[in-house]
C-alpha positions in Angstrom: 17.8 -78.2 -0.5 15.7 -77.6 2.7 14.8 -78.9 5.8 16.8 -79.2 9.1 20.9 -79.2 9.1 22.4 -82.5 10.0 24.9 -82.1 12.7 27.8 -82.5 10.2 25.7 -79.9 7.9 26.0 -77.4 10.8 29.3 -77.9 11.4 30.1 -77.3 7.5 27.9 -74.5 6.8 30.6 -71.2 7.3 30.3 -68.1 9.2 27.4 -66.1 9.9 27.6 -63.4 7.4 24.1 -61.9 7.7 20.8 -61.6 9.9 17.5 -60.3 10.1 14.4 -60.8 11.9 10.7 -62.2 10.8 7.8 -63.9 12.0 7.2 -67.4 10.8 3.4 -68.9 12.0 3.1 -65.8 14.8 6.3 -66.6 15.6 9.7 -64.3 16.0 12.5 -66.5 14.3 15.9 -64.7 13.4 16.9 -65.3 9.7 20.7 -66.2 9.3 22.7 -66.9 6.4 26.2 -68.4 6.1 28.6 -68.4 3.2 31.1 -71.8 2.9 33.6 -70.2 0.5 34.9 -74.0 0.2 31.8 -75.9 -0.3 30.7 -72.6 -2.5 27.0 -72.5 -1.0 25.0 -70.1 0.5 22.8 -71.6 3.5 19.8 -69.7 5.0 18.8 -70.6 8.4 15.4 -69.6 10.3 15.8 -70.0 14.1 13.7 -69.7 16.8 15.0 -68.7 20.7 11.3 -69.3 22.0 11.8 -73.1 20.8 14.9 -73.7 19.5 13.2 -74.9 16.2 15.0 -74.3 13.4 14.7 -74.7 9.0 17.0 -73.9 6.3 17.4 -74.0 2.9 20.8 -74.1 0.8 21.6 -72.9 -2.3 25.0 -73.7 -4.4 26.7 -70.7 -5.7 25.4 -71.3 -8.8 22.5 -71.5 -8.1 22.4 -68.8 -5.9 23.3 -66.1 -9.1 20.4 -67.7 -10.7 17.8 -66.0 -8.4 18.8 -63.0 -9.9 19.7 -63.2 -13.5 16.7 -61.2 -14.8 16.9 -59.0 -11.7 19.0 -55.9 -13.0 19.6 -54.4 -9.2 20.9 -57.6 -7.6 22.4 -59.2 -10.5 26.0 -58.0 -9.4 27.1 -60.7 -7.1 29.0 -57.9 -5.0 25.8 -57.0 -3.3 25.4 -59.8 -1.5 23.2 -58.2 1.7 20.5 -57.1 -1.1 20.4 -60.5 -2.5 20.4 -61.9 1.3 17.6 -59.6 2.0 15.6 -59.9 -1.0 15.7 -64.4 -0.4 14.6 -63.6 3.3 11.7 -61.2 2.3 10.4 -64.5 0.4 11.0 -67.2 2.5 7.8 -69.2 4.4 7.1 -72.5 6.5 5.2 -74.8 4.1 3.3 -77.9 5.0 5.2 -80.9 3.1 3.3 -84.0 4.6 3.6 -84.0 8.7 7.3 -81.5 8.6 7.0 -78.1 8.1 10.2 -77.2 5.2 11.1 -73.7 4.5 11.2 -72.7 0.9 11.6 -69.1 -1.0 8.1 -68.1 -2.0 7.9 -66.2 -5.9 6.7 -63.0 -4.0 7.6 -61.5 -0.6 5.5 -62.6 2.0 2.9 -60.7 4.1 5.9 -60.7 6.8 8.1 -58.3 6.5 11.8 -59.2 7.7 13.4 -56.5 10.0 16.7 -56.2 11.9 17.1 -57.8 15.1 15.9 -56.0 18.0 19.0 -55.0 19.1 20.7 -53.7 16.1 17.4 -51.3 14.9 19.8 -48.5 13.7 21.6 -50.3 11.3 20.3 -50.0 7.5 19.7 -53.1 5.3 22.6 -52.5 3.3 22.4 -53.2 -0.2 25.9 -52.7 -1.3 29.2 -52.8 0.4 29.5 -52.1 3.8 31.9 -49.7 5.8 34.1 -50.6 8.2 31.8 -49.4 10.9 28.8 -51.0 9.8 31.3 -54.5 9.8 31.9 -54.0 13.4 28.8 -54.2 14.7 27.5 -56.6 12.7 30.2 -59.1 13.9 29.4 -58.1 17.3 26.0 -58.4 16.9 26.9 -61.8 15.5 29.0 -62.7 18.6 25.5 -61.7 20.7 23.3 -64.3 18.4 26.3 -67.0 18.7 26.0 -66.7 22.5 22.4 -66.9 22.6 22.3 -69.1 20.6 24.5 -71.4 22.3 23.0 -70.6 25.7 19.6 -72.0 24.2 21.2 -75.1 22.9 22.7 -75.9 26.3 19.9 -75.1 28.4 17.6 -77.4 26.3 20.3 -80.0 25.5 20.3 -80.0 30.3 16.4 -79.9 30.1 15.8 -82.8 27.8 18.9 -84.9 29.9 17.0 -84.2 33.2 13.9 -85.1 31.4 15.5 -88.3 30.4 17.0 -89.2 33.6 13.4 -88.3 35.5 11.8 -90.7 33.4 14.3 -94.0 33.6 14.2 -93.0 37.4 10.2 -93.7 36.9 10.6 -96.5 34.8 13.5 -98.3 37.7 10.9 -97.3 40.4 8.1 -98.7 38.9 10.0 -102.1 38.4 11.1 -102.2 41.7 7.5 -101.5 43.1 6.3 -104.2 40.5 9.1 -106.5 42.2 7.8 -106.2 45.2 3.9 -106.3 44.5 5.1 -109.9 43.0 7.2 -110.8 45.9 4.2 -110.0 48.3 2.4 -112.2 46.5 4.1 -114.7 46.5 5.0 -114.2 49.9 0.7 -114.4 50.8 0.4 -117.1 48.4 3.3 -119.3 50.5 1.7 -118.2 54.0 -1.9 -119.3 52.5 -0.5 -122.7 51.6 1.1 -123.2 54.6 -2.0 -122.4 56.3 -3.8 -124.9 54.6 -1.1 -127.9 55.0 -0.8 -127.3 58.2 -5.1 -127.5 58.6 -4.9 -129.8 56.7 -2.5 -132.3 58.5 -4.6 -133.2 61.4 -7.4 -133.5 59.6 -5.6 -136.0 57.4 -4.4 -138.3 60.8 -7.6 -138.4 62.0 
């Protein structure tokens, strides 16, 4: 399943549990993934801040473990960050008519997923992490959920103001049109008159 979330879809899709960074079409996107324990899928989300563009693609549990049946390193479901890490080295933006749809490529693309810029000392873990590491991964979590919401709301404002500049234009160039017809009409009245009222003595005579 890929594409863009519904809003109800991004309401349902669980906590963050994992991030990196990679360029998508010479563009930085940071790569998110949530786990819903109770709708038991994993969801991978690519996010842009430049344009608040964003894909994703879901996988059931199931067939999450699939991806690595035959894979003898990530095959223990335990190490969930390797298997996170390993799905983000291979997703790319594909062309699927006019909409761009993100899907998990057999190899690892030519772009190389890295951390976000500011968390470059942490490792890509591939097991278990420590406490520590925990930490400031949800803090660095708590930094992408404020961007992140910053973004939406700034844009969400923009695209408001955008609408409201444009009925503005639309109510006053219907009032202008209004009064381009009353003129008119107004001219057209005065030019009758005019021509009654030349026309009246003519007519006695």
């Amino acid at each position: 399943m890929a594409g863009v979330l519904t809003e109800e879809e991004e309401a349902d899709k669980g906590p963050l549990v994992y991030q990196e960074s990679k360029v998508f079409q010479g563009q930085s996107f940071l790569c998110n993934v949530f786990d819903t324990t109770k709708g038991r899928f994993i969801t991978f989300e690519i996010y842009c801040l430049e344009t608040q563009e964003g894909f994703y693609k879901r996988y059931s549990y199931e067939d999450f473990d699939k991806e690595f049946r035959f894979n003898a390193e990530l095959m223990n479901p335990n190490r969930k960050e390797g298997r996170f890490h390993w799905v983000i080295e291979r997703l790319g933006l594909v062309q699927v008519g006019k909409k761009l749809q993100l899907e998990r490529k057999p190899e690892p693309t030519e772009e190389v997923p890295e951390l976000p810029i500011y968390e470059t000392t942490r490792k890509i873990p591939t097991g278990r992490m420590d406490l520590k590491e925990r930490q400031r991964l949800r803090e660095s979590m708590d930094m992408l959920d404020i961007k992140r919401s910053e973004n939406i709301q700034r844009k969400r404002a923009e695209t408001k103001e955008r609408f409201l500049q444009h009925v503005k234009f639309i109510k006053e160039q219907a009032e202008k049109k209004q009064r381009e017809v009353e003129e008119k009409n107004c001219r057209r009245e005065a030019v009758a008159g005019e021509a009654k009222g030349r026309g009246g003595p003519e007519g006695g005579g």
